[in-house]
N, C-alpha and C positions, 0 to 999 in steps of 0.2 A: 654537712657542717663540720667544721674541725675541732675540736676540744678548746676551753676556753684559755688564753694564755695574756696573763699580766694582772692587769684591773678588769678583765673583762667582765660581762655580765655570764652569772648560773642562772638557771633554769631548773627548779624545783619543781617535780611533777608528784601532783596526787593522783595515786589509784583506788583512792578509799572513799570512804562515806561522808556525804555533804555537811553533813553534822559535826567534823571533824575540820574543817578548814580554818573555823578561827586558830584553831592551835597550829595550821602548817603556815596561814599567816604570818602567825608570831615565830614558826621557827625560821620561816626563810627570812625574816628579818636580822633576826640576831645572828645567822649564819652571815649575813652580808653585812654587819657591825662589826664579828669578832674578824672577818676576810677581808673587810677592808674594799670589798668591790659588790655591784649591783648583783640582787638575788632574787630573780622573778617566777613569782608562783606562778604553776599553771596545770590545769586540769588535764594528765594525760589521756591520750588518746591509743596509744599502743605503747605496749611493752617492748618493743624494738627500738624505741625510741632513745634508749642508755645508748646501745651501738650506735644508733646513728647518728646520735651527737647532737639531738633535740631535748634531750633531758641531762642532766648532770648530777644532782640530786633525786631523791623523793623517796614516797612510804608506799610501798605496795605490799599487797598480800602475801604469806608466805606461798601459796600456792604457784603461783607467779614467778615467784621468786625462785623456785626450787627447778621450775621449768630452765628460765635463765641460767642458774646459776651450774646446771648440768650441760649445758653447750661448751664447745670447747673454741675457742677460750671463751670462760666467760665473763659477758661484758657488764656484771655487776659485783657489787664487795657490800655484806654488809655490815653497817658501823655501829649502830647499839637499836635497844629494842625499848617501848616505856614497860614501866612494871606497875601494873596498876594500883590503886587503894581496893583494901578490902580483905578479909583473913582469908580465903578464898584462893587468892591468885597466891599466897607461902612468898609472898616479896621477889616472886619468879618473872619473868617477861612472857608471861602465857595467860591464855585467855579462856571463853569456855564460848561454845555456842547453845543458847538457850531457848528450849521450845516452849514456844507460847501457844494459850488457847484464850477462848474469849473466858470469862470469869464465869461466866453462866453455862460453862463446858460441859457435858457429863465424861468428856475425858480426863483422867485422872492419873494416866501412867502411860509409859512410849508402846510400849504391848499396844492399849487400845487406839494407836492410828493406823491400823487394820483398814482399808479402805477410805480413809479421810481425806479429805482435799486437802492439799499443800503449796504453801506457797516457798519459791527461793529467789535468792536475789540475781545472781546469773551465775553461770557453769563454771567461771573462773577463780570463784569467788571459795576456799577453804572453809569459813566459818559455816556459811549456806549452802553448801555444796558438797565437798567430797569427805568431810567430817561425819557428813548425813548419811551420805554411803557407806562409810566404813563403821557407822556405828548400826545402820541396818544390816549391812553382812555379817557383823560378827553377833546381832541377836537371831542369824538364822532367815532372816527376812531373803526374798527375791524379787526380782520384778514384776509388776505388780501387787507389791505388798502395802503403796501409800494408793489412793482412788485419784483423781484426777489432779493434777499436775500444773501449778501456773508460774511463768516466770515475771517476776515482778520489777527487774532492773535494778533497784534497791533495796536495801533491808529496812527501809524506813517506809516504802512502799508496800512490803512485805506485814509490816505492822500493821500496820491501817489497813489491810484487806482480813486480817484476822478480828482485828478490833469491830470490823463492821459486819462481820458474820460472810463475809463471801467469801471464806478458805476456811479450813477448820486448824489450822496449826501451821507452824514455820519455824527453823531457827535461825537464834540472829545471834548477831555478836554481840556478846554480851557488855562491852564496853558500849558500842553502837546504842542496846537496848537501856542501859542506862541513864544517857544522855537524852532521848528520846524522853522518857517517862520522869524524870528529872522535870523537863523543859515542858514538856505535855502533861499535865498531871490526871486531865479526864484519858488520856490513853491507860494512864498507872492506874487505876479506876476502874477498869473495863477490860485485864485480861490478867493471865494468872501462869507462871510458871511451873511448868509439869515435871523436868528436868534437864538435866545437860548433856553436851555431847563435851571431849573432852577432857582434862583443858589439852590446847594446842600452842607450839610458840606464836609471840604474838607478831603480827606484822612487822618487818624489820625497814627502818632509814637506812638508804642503801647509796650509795656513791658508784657511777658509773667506774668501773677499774682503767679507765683510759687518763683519768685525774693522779694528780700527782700525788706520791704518798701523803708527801706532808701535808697538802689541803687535804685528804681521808681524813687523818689523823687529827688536823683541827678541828675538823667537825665533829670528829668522835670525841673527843676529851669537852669541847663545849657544848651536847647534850649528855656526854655525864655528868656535867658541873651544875645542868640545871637546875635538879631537884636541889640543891644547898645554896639557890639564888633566889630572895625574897622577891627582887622583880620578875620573875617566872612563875611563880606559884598561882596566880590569878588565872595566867593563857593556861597553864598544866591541870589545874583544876578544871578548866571546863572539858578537859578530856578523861576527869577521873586520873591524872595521870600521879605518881608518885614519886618518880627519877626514870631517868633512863639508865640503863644496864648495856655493856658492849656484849656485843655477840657474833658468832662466829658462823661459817655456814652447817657446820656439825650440829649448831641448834637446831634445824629444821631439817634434820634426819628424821623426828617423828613427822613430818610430815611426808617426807618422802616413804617411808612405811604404811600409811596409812594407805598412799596413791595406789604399790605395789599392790597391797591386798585388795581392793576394787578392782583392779586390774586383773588378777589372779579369778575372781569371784565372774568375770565377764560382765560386770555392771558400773558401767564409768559414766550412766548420764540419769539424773533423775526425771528427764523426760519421756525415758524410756520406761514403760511402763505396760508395755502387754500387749502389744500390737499395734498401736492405735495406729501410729503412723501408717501404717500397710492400710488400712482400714480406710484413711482419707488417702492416700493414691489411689485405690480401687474404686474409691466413691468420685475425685475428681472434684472442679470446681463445685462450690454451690450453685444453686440455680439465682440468677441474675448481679453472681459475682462480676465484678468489674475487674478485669485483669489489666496491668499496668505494669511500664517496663522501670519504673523507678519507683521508692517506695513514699509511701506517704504517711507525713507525720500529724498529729493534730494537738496544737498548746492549747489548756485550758487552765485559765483562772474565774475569779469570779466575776468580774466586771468587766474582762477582755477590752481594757482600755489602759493597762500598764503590763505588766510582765508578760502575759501571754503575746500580746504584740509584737513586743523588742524581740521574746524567745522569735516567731515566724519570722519576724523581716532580717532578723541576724542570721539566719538558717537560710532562707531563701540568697540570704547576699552570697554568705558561702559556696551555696550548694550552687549554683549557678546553672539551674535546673535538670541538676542530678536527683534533689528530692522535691516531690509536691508539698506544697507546707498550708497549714491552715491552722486556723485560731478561734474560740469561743468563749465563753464566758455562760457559768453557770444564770448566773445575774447580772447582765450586761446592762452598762453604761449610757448615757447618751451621748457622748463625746469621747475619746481620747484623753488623755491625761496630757496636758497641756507643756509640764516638765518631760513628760516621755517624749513627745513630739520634740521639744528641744535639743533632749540629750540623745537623742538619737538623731538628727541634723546635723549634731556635732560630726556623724561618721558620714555624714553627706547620703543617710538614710530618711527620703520623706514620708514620715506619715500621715504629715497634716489633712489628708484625702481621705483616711480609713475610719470607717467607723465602726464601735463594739457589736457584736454578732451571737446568736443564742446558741446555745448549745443543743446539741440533737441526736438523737440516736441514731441518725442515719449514719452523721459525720465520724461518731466514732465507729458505727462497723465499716466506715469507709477506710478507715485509718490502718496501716501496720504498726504504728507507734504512737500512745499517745501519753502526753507528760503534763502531768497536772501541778496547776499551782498554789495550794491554798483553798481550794474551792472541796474539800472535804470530801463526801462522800457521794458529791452531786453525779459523778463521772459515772454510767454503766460500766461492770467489765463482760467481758464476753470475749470466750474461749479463740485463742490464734493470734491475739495481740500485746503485744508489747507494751508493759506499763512502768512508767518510771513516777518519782513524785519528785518534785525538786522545789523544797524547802525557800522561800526566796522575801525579804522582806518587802511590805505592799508599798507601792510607791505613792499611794494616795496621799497627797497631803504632803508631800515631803519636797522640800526643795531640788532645783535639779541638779545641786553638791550630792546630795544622797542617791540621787536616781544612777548617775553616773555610776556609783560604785555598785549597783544595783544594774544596771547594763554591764557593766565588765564580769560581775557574775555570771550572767545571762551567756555573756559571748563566751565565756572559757567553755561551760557544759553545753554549747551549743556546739562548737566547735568538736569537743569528745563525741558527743553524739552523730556528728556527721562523720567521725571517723571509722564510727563502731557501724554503721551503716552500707560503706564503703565494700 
C-alpha cells in the first residue's frame, strides 16, 4: 500500500493492552478532527506494518519500538509519550512494572520468587518481559532462578492467573495494572504489590517516518495540547493519563541498555528456564496427543451464545482453514443470542444453525490457543498453551446497535490473533 496522500484515510494501530482502547478510540478520533481526514483504529497485527504502509499511526511498546527504530532506515518516529498521574512517575513519561502476589502470599520480597511460578504477558512485551530479565540479572539471578514458567498473552490475563492462585507472581505494567483494579475492585482485593521493576520510558505514539513532516508535527503538538483540553480529560483519565510529553528516540536508550545487558548475561527469554525444552524433545509427543498441521484455537465465554461465537466464526472466515476454531461456554445457553445471529448476517455469516456447547477439559487440552471471555476462572490451564483473556462487553440483552460494535471488537483481535498465528 502506498502512504496516504490528500484526505485520505490513517490507520491507527494498537499494540498495547485491551484496557487501553477506549483512549486510542478517542485519540484516533481527534487525530482525524484536528487532520481533517478519516482515522481508523485498528488492532495490529505485526510491527512491519509502519513499512508497509498498513499502519500510519499507533502506540506500541518501547521494546518494539527500539527494535524498529534501529533498522536502517527506520520506518518509525516517535511523537510524544503520556506521563502519567501519580508522585511516582516525577511528571516523567515513564512507567514501572509491578509484581503482584495473591494477598494471602507468603512472598513478601523479589529475593523470595526463588522457584515460584510465573506468569508474562509475551516475549515482546518490555513491561512483562525484558524489564524482568534485566532486573533478575542484575540481582545475580540465572536461568532457572523463577520455577515454572507460563505465557499468558496479556497482562490482564496474567492477573487473573495470579489472583486465582495458578501462578504465584507476575509483573505488569503498572498503568495497565491500575486500570484493571480500578475497574475490578474484587481483583484490588485479592492481591498485593511486592515491588517494582523499573521505571522504564513509557510506550511512545509513533508516526510511520514515510508521513509528511507537517502531519508528524500535527499530531505531535495536538497530543501535547491534550492534557490543557477539558474535553480530553474524561478519555485521558481512564488511562490514568495526565498530558502527553514529546519525545525523542534518545528516550528509549534505557531501554536499549537494559536489552544489551540480557544479552550480555546469555538470558533473553523467560521461557528458558533450565532445560525443560531439551527435556520434552527427548520425551516427544505425549501419549494419545493428537498432532495437527494447523493450529487450534478454542473461544470460551459463559453462555457460548454471544462473543465466544462471533470470536470462532470471524476466525474461521478469516483463517480459511488455516486454523481449527472451536467454541464453549462455561454455562451454555439454549439458544444463540438472537442479535448475535443478526449482526453477524450483517457480514453474510450464518449462525442461525449453531448451538451453545459446554466446556470440557478435553477441548481445552485439545487446544494451542485458548481466549477466554468473561467466564472467570471456569477455564482449566494446563502447561503448553497459550492463554489470552479478552475483556469484551456481554451482548446479552443489548440491542444489535450494541452487538455490532461488540463484533467489530471481536473482528480486530480476531484478526491480530490470526496474524500472531501465521
Amino acid at each position: 500500500m502506498t502512504a496516504p496522500q490528500g484526505g485520505g484515510p490513517l490507520r491507527f494501530a494498537s499494540f498495547l493492552a485491551p484496557n487501553m482502547l477506549p483512549v486510542y478510540w478517542f485519540l484516533a478520533a481527534r487525530i482525524g478532527e484536528r487532520l481533517g481526514r478519516p482515522v481508523e483504529l485498528v488492532v495490529g497485527s505485526s510491527f512491519d506494518q509502519f513499512e508497509a504502509g498498513d499502519a500510519d499511526l499507533g502506540v506500541i511498546c518501547g521494546l518494539p519500538y527500539v527494535w524498529l527504530a534501529d533498522r536502517h532506515p527506520a520506518p518509525v518516529e516517535p511523537l510524544a509519550a503520556p506521563v502519567l498521574d501519580g508522585d511516582r512517575y516525577g511528571g516523567r513519561p515513564v512507567y514501572f512494572s509491578d509484581v503482584i502476589v495473591r494477598r494471602d502470599s507468603p512472598i513478601t520480597r523479589l529475593e523470595e520468587l526463588r522457584g515460584r511460578s510465573w506468569a508474562y504477558n509475551e516475549p515482546a512485551s518490555h513491561s512483562g518481559h525484558t524489564v524482568t530479565l534485566y532486573t533478575l540479572v542484575r540481582m545475580g539471578a540465572r536461568p532457572g532462578f523463577l520455577g515454572p514458567v507460563l505465557q499468558a498473552g496479556y497482562h490482564q490475563r496474567a492477573i487473573r492467573l495470579v489472583a486465582a492462585g495458578t501462578v504465584d507472581a507476575a509483573a505488569i505494567d503498572s498503568q495497565v495494572l491500575a486500570i484493571e483494579l480500578r475497574d475490578h475492585p474484587r481483583l484490588a482485593d485479592g492481591l498485593r504489590v511486592i515491588g517494582a521493576f523499573g521505571p522504564s520510558t513509557i510506550q511512545p505514539v509513533v508516526a510511520a517516518s514515510r508521513l509528511p513532516d507537517r502531519l508528524k508535527d500535527q499530531v505531535r503538538e495536538l497530543l501535547v495540547d491534550l492534557g490543557d483540553d477539558p474535553s480530553a480529560r474524561a478519555a485521558l483519565d481512564h488511562g490514568f493519563i495526565r498530558r502527553f510529553a514529546p519525545v525523542d528516540d534518545a528516550a528509549y536508550d534505557d531501554i536499549r541498555g537494559m536489552q544489551a545487558t540480557i544479552e550480555a548475561a546469555g538470558w533473553t527469554s523467560l521461557s528458558h528456564t533450565g532445560g525443560e525444552a531439551a527435556d520434552r524433545q527427548r520425551q516427544g509427543p505425549s501419549q494419545g496427543a493428537i498432532v495437527r498441521d494447523v493450529p487450534e484455537v478454542l473461544f470460551v465465554c459463559v453462555h457460548n451464545a454471544g462473543r465466544s461465537q462471533m470470536a470462532a466464526a470471524l476466525l474461521d472466515h478469516h483463517a480459511k482453514g488455516r486454523v481449527q476454531v472451536r467454541s464453549a461456554g462455561s454455562d451454555p445457553a439454549d439458544r444463540i443470542n438472537p442479535a448475535v445471529v443478526a449482526a453477524m448476517g450483517e457480514w453474510g455469516i450464518d449462525l442461525s444453525q449453531e448451538l451453545p456447547k459446554p466446556l470440557t477439559d478435553e477441548s481445552v487440552k485439545a487446544a494451542d490457543v485458548v481466549v477466554t471471555m468473561g467466564c472467570g476462572d471456569a477455564c482449566p490451564i494446563y502447561p503448553g498453551r497459550r492463554y489470552e483473556d479478552w475483556e469484551l462487553p456481554d451482548p446479552a440483552g443489548q440491542p444489535v446497535e450494541v452487538v455490532r460494535r461488540i463484533r467489530d471488537d471481536i473482528d480486530l483481535r480476531v484478526r491480530r490473533l490470526l496474524a500472531d498465528l501465521q
